[in-house]
BALOBA-1460 file (C-alpha; in Angstrom, 3 decimals):
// residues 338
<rec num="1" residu="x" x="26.424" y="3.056" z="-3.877"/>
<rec num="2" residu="x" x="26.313" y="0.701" z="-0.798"/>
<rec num="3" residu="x" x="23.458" y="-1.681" z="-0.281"/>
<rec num="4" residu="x" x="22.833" y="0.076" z="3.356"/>
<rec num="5" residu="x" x="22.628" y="3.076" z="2.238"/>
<rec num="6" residu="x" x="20.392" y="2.632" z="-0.525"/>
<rec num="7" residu="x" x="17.804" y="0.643" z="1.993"/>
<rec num="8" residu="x" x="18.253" y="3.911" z="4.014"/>
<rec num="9" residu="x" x="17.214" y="6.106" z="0.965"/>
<rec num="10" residu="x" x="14.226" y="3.489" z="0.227"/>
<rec num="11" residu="x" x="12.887" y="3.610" z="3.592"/>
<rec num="12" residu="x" x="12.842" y="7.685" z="3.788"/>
<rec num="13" residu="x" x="10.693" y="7.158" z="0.202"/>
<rec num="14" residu="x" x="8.417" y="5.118" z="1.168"/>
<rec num="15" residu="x" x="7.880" y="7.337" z="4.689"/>
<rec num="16" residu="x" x="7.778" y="10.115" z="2.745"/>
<rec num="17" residu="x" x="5.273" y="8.918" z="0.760"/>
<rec num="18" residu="x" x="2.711" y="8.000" z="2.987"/>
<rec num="19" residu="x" x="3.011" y="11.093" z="5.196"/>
<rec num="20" residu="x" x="2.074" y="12.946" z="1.608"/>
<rec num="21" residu="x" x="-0.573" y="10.548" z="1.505"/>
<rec num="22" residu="x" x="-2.151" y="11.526" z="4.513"/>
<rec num="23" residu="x" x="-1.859" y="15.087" z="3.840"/>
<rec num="24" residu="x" x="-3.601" y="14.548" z="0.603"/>
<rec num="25" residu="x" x="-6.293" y="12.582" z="2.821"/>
<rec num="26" residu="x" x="-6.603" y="15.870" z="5.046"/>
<rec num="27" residu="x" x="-6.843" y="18.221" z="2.179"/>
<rec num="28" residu="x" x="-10.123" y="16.099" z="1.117"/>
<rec num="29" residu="x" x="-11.562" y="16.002" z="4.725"/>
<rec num="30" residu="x" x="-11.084" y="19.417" z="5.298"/>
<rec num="31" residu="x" x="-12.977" y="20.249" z="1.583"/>
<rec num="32" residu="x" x="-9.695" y="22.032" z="0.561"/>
<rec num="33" residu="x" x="-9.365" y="20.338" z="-2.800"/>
<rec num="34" residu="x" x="-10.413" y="23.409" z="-5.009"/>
<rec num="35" residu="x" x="-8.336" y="25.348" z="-2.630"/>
<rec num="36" residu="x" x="-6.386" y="26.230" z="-6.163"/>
<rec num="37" residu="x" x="-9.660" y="26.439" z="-7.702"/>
<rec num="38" residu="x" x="-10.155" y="23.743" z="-10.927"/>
<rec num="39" residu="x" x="-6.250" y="25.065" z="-12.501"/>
<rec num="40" residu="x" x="-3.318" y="22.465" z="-12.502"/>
<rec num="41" residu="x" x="-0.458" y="22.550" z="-12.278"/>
<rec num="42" residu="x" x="-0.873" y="26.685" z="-11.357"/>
<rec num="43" residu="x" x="-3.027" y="27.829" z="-8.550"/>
<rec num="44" residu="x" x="-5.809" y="29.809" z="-9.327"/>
<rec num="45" residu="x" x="-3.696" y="30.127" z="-12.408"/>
<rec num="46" residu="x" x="-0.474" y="31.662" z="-10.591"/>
<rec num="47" residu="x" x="2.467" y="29.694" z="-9.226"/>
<rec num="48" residu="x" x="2.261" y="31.482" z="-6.151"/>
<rec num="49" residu="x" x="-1.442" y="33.121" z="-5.199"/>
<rec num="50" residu="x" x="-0.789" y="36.922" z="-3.996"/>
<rec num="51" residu="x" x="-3.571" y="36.255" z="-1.529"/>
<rec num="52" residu="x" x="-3.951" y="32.621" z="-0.920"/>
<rec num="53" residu="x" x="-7.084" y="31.148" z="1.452"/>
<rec num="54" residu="x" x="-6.352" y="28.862" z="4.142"/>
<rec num="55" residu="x" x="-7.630" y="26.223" z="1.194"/>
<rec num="56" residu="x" x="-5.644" y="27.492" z="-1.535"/>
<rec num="57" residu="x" x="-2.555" y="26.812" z="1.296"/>
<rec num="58" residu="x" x="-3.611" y="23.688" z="2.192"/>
<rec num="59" residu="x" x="-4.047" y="22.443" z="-1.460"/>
<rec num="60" residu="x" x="-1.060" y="24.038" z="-2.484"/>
<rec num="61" residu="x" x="1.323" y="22.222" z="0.375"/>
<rec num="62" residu="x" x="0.012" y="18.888" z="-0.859"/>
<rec num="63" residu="x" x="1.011" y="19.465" z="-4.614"/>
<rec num="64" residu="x" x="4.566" y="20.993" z="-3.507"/>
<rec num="65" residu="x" x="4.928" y="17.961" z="-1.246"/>
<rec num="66" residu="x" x="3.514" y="15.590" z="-3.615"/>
<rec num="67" residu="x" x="6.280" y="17.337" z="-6.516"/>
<rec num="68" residu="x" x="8.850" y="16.268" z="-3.715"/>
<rec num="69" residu="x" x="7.518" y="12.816" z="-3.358"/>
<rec num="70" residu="x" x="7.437" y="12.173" z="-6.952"/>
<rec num="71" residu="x" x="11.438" y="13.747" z="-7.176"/>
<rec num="72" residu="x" x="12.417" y="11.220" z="-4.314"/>
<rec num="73" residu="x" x="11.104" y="8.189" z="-6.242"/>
<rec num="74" residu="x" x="13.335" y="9.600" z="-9.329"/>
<rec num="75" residu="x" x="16.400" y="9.713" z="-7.185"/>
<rec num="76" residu="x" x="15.288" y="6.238" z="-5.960"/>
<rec num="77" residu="x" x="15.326" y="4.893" z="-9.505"/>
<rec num="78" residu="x" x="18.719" y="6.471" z="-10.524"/>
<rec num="79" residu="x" x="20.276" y="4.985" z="-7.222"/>
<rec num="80" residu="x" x="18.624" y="1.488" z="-7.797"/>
<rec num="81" residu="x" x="20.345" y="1.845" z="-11.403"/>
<rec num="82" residu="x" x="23.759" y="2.686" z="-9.755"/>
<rec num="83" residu="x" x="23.178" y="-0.255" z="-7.024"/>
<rec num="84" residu="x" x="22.086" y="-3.289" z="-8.358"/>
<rec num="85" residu="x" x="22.672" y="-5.166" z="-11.507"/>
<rec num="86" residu="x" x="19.933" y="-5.478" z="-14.032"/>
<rec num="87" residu="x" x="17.269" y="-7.367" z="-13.526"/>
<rec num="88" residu="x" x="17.219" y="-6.843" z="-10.022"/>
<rec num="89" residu="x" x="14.023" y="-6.858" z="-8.373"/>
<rec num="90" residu="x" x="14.704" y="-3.723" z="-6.303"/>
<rec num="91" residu="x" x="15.855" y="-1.577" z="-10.024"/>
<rec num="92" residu="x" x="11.954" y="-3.039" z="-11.086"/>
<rec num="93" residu="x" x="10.162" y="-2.248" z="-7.903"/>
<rec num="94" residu="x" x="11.750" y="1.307" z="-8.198"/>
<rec num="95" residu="x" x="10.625" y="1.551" z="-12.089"/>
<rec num="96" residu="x" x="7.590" y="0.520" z="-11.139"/>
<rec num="97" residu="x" x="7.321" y="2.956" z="-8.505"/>
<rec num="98" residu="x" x="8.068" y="6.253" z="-10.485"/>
<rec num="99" residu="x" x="5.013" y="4.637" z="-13.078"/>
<rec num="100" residu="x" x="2.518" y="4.750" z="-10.140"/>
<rec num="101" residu="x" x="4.113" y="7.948" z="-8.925"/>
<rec num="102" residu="x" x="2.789" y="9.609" z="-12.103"/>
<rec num="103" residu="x" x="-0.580" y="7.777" z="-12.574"/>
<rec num="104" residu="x" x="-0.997" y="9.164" z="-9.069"/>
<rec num="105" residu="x" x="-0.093" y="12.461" z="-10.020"/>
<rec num="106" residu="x" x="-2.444" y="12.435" z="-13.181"/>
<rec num="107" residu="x" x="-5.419" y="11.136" z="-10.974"/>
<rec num="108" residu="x" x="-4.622" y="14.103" z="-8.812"/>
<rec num="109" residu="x" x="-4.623" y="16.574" z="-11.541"/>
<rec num="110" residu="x" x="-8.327" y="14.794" z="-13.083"/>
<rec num="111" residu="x" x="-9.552" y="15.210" z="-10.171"/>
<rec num="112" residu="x" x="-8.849" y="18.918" z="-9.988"/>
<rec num="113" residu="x" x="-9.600" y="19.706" z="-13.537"/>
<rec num="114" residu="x" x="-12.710" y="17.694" z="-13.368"/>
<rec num="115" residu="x" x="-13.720" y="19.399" z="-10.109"/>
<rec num="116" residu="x" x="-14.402" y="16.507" z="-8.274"/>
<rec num="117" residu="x" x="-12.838" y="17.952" z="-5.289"/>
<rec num="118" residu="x" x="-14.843" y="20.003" z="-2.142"/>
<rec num="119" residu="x" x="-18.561" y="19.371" z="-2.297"/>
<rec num="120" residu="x" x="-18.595" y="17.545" z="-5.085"/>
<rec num="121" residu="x" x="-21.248" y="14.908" z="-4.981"/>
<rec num="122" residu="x" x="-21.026" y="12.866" z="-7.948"/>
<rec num="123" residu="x" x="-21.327" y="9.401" z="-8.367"/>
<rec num="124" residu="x" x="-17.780" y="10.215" z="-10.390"/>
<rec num="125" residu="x" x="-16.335" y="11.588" z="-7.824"/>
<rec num="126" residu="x" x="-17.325" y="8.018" z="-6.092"/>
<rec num="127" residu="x" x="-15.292" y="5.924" z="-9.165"/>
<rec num="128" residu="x" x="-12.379" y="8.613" z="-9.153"/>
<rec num="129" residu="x" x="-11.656" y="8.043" z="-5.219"/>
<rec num="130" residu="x" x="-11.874" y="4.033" z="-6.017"/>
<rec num="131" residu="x" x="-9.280" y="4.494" z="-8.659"/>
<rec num="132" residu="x" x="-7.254" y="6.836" z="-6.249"/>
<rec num="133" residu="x" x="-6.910" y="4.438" z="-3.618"/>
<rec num="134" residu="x" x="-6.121" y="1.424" z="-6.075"/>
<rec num="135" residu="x" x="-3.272" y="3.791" z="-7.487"/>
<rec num="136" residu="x" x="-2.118" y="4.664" z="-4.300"/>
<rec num="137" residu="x" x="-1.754" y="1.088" z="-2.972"/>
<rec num="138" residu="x" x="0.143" y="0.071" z="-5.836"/>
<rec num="139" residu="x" x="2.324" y="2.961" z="-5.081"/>
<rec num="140" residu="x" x="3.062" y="2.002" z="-1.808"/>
<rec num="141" residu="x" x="3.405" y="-1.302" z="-2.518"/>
<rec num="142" residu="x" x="6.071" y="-0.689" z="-5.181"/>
<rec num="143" residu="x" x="8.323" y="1.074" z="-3.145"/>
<rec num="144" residu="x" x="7.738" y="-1.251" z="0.111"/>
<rec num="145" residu="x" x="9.161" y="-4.067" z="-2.448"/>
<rec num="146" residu="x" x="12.134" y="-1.721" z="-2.962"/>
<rec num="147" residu="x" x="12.873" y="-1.779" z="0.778"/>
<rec num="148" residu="x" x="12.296" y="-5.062" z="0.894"/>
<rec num="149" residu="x" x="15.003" y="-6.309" z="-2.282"/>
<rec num="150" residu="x" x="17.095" y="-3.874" z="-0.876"/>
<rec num="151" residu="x" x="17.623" y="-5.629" z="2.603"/>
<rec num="152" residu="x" x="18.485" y="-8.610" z="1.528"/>
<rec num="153" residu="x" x="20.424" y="-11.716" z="-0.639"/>
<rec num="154" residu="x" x="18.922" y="-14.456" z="-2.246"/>
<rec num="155" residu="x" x="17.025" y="-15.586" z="-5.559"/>
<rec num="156" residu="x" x="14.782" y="-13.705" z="-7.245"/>
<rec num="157" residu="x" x="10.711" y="-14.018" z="-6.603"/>
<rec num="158" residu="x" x="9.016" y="-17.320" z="-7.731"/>
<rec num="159" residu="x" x="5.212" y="-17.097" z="-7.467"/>
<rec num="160" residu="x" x="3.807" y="-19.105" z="-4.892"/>
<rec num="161" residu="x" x="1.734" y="-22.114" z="-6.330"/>
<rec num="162" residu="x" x="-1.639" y="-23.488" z="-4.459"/>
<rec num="163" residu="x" x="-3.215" y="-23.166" z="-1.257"/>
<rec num="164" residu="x" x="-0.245" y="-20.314" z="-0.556"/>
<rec num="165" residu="x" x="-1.079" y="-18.488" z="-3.514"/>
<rec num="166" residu="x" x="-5.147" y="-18.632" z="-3.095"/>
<rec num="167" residu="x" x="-4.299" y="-17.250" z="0.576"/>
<rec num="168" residu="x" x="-2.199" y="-14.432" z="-0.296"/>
<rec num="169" residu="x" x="-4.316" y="-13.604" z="-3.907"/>
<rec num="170" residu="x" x="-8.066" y="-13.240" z="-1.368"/>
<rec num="171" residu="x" x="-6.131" y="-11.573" z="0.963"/>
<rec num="172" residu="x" x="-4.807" y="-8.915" z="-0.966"/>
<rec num="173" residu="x" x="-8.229" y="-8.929" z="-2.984"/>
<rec num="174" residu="x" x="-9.793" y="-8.117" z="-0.124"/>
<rec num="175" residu="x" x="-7.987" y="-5.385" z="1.483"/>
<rec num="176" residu="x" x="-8.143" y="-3.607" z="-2.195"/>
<rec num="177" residu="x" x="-11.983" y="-3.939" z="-2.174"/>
<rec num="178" residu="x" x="-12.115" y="-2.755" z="1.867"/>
<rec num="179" residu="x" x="-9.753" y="0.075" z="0.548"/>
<rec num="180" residu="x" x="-11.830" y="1.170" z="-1.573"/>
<rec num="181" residu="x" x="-15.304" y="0.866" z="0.644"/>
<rec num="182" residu="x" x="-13.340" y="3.043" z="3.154"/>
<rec num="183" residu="x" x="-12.494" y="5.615" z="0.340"/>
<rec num="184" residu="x" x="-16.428" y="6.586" z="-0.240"/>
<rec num="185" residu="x" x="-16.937" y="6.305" z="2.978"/>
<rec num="186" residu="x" x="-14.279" y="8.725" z="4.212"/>
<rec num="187" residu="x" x="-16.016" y="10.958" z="1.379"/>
<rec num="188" residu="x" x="-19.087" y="10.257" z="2.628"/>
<rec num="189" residu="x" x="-18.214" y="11.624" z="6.289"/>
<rec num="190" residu="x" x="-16.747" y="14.862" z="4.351"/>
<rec num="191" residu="x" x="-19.824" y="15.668" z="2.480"/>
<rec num="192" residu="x" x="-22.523" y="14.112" z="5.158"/>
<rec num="193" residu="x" x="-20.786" y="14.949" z="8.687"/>
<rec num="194" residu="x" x="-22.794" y="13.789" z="11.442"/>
<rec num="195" residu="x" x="-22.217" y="14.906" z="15.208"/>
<rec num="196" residu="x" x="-22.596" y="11.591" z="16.460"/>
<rec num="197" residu="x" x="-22.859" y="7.630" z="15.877"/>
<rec num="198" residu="x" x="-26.708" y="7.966" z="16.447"/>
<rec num="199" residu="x" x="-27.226" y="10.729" z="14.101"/>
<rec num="200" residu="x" x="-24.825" y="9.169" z="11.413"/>
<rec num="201" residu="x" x="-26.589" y="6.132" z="11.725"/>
<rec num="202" residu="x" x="-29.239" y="7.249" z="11.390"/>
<rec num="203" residu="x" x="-28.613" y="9.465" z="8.034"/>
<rec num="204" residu="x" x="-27.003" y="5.732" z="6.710"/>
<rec num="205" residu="x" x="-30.616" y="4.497" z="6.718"/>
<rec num="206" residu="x" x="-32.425" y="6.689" z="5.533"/>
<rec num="207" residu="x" x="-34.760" y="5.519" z="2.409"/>
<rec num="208" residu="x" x="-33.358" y="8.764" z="0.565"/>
<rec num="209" residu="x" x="-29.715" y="8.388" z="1.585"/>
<rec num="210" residu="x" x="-27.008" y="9.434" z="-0.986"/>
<rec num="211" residu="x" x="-25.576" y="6.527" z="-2.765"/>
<rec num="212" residu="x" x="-21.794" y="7.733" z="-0.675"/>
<rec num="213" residu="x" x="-23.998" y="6.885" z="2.408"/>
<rec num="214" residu="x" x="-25.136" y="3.655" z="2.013"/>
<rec num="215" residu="x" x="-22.171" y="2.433" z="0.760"/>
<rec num="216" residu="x" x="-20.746" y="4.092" z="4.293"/>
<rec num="217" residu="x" x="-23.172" y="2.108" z="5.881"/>
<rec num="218" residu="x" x="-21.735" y="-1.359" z="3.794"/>
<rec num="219" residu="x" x="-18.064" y="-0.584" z="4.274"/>
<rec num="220" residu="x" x="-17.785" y="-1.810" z="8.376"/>
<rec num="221" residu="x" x="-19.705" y="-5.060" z="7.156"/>
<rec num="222" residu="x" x="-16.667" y="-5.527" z="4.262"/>
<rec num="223" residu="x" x="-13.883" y="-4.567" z="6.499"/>
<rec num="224" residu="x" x="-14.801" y="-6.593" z="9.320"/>
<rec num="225" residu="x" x="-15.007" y="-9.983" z="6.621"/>
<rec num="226" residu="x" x="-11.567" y="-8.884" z="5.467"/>
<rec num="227" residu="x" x="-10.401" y="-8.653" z="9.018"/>
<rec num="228" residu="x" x="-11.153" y="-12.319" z="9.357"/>
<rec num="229" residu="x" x="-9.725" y="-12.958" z="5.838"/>
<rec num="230" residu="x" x="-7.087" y="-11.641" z="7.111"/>
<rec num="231" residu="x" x="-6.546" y="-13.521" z="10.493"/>
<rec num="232" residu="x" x="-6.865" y="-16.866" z="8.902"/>
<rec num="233" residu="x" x="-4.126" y="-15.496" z="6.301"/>
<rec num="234" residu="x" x="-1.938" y="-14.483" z="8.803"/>
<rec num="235" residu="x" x="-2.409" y="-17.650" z="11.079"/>
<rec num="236" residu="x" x="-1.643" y="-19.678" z="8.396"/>
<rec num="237" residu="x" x="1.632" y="-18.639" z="7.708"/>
<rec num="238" residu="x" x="2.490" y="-18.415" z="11.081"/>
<rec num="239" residu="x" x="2.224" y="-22.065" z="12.091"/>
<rec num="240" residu="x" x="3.438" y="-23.581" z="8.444"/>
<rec num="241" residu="x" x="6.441" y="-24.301" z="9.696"/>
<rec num="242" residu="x" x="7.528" y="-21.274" z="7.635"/>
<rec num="243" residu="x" x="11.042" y="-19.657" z="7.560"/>
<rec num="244" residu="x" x="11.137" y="-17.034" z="10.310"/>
<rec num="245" residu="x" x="11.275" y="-14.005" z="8.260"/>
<rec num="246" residu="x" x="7.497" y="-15.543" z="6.987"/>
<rec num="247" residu="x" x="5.999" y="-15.945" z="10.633"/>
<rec num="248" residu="x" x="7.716" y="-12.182" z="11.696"/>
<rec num="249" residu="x" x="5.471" y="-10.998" z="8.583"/>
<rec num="250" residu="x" x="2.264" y="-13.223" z="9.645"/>
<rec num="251" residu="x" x="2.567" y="-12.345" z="13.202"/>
<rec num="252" residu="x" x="2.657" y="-8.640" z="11.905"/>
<rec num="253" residu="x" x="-0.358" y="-8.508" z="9.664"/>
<rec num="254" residu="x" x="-2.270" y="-10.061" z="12.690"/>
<rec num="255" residu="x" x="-1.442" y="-7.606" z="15.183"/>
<rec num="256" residu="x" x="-2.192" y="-4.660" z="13.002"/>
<rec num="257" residu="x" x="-5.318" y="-6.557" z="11.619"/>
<rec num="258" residu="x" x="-6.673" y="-6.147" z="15.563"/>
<rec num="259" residu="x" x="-4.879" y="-3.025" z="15.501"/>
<rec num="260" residu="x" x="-6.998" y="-1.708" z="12.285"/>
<rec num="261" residu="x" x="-9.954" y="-3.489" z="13.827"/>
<rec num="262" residu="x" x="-10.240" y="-1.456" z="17.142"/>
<rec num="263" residu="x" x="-9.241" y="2.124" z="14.985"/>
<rec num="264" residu="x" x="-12.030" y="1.474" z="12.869"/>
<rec num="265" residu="x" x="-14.656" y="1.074" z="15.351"/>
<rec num="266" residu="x" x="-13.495" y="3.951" z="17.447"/>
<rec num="267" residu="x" x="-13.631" y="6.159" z="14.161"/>
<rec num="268" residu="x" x="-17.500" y="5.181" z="13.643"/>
<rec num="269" residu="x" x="-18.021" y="5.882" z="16.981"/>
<rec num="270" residu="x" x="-17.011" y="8.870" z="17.450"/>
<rec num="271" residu="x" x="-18.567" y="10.113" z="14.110"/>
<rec num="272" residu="x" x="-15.196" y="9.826" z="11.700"/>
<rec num="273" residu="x" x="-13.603" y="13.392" z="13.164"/>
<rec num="274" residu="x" x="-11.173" y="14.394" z="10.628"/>
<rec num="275" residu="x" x="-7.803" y="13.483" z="12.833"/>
<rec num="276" residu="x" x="-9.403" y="9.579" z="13.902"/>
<rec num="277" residu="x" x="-9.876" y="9.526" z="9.640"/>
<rec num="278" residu="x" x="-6.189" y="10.264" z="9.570"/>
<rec num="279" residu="x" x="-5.268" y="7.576" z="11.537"/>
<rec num="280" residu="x" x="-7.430" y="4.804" z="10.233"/>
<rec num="281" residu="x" x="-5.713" y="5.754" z="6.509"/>
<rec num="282" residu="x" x="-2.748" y="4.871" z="8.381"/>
<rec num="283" residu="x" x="-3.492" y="1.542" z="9.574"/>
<rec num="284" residu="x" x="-4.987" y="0.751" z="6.691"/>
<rec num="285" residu="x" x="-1.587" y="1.651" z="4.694"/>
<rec num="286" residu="x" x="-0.127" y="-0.077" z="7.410"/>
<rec num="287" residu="x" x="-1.976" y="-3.563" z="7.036"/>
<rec num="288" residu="x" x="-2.213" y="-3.280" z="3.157"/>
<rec num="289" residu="x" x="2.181" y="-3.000" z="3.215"/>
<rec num="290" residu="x" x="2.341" y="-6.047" z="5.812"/>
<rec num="291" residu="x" x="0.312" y="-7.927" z="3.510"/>
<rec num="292" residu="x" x="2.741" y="-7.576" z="0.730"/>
<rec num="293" residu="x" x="5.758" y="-7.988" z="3.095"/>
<rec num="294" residu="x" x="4.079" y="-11.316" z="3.808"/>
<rec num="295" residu="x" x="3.380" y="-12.247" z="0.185"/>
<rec num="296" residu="x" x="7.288" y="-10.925" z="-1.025"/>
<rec num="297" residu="x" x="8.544" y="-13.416" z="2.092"/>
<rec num="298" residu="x" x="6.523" y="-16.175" z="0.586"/>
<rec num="299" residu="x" x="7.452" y="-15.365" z="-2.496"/>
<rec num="300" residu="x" x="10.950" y="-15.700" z="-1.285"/>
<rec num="301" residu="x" x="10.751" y="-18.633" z="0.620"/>
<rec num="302" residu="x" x="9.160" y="-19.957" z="-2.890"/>
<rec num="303" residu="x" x="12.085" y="-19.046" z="-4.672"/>
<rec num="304" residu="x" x="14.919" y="-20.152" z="-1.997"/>
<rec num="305" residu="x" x="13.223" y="-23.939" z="-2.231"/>
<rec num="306" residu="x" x="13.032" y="-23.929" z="-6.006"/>
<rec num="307" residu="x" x="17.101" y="-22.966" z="-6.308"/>
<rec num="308" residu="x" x="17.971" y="-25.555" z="-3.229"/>
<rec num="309" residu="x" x="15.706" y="-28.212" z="-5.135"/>
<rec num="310" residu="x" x="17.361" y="-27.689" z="-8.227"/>
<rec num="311" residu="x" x="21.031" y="-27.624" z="-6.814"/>
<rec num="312" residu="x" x="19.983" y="-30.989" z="-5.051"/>
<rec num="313" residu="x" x="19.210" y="-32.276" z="-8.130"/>
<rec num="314" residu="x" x="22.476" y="-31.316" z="-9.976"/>
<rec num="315" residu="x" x="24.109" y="-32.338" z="-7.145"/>
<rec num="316" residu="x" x="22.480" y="-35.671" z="-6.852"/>
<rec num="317" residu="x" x="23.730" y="-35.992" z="-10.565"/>
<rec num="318" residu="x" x="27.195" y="-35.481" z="-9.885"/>
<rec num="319" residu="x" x="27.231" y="-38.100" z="-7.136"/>
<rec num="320" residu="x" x="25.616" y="-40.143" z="-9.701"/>
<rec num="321" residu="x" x="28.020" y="-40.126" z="-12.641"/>
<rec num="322" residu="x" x="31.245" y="-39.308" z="-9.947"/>
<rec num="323" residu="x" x="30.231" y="-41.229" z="-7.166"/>
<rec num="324" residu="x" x="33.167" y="-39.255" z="-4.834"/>
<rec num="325" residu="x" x="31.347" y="-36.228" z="-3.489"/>
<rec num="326" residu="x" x="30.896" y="-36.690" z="0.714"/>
<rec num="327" residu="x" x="27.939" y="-35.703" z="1.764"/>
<rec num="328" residu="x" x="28.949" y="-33.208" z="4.235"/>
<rec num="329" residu="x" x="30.491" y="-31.601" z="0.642"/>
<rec num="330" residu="x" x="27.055" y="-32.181" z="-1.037"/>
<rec num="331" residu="x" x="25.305" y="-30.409" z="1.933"/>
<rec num="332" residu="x" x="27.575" y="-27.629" z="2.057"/>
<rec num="333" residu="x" x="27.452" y="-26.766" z="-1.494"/>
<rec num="334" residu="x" x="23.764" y="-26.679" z="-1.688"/>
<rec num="335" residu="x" x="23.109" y="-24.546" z="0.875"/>
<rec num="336" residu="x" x="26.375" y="-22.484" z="-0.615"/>
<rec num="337" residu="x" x="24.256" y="-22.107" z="-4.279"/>
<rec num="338" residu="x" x="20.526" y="-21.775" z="-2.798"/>
């Protein structure tokens, strides 16, 4: 199978993906998770309810999308097998892609079975939505490094060493930990909807609020420090005198960072209405992916000067025990084998 194509079919996955993602996120805001009751894989224990509720259809569309999302990443797999040689990063990323695929699924199905779905207001269902989210990132960012091996040539990944690595390691720390904060808060505005900032605010501070609300109340305090994180990250990279495919990805994460930045306020403002939730999940997918995009181009750039540094050296040999290589030869042939 041709390397375009493949990209092609790794792109549609990963869009897929998310748009199941935010249905999933819609089925929890609207309380439709025990739309198919507490059964899984059945509904209500049918395949198909005779007289399904406008829950049991919404709940039921996310687990036939979901089964579609989790036969795309199988296809994905197959094709990475049929593309590249073994070994190749995009064959991993894809591997590793159907593995989060199912923990995702199995997270889904505890979450039924355990009923911590619809009004549900356990400090469980608080720990289940952090491990969601965590899942669901990795997920993502699996099959965004399968786009990304799949669009181009090169070395392999080498891990970036140092101030680069502390950078991209807080970063992406961060955003897990923000991702997380926004998860019980998101459940927080489904099981404590307020009409308006004031009145939201208001049941944040109260000295008997739920545990979901107060840590509603902390999660605009985390995100904004991650937002900052994040601009320093991103600024960085940008003027490092990086290669350009680095500063594209640093430029990127700092426009969607601002991006993320004004969504989120306008959500708490106007009292996180289901469709504004929607669209923060999808800058925060969106920020979460360029962060790894930056890190794999780092990563790359990592690799790309370890292969040119070693060539050099070999090279550098040759001259040594030869002495008859020109160096317009030498140059050419290490930027031929790097």
């Amino acid at each position: 199978m041709r390397r375009a194509t493949f990209s092609k079919v790794a792109w549609a996955t990963l869009g897929y993906t998310i748009g199941v993602i935010l249905w999933g996120a819609y089925v929890r805001a609207s309380g439709s998770g025990a739309g198919c009751g507490s059964h899984w894989p059945t509904c209500h224990g049918e395949v198909l309810p005779r007289a399904p509720t406008t829950a049991t259809v919404i709940e039921l569309t996310h687990r036939v999308t979901s089964g579609l999302a989790l036969l795309s990443v199988v296809v994905q797999l197959v094709l990475s097998r049929r593309t590249f040689a073994s070994g190749h990063l995009a064959r991993l990323a894809a591997g590793w892609s159907l593995f989060f695929m199912v923990t995702e699924a199995l997270v889904g199905a505890g979450l039924v079975i355990f009923e911590k779905v619809a009004h549900d207001k356990s400090l469980a269902r608080g720990w289940w939505m952090g491990a969601h989210l965590i899942n669901t990132f990795m997920l993502i960012a699996s099959m965004a490094l399968v786009v990304f091996a799949a669009s181009r040539e090169g070395p392999a990944f080498a891990r970036p060493k140092g101030r680069p690595a502390l950078l991209l390691g807080a970063g992406l720390g961060a955003l897990l930990l923000t991702g997380v904060s926004g998860a019980v808060a998101a459940l927080g505005d489904t099981l404590f909807p307020a009409d308006s900032f004031r009145e939201g605010f208001a049941m944040d501070l109260h000295p008997e609020a739920h545990v979901f609300l107060q840590l509603r109340a902390l999660h605009p305090f985390v995100a904004a420090l991650t937002a900052v994180l994040l601009l320093y990250v991103g600024s960085s990279f940008a003027r490092s005198g990086a290669e350009p495919a680095t500063r594209r990805a640093a430029h990127a994460l700092a426009g969607l960072v601002v991006l993320q930045v004004g969504v989120g306020l306008l959500n708490l403002l106007l009292a996180a209405p289901t469709a504004m939730q929607l669209v923060h999940l999808l800058f925060a997918d969106a920020v979460w992916l360029a962060t790894v995009a930056l890190t794999a181009c780092v990563a790359t750039e990592a690799a790309t000067s370890a292969a040119r540094s070693h060539v050099e050296a070999d090279v550098s040999e040759e001259v040594v025990l030869r002495g008859e290589v020109a160096p317009a030869t030498l140059l050419a042939d290490v930027e031929r084998k790097a």
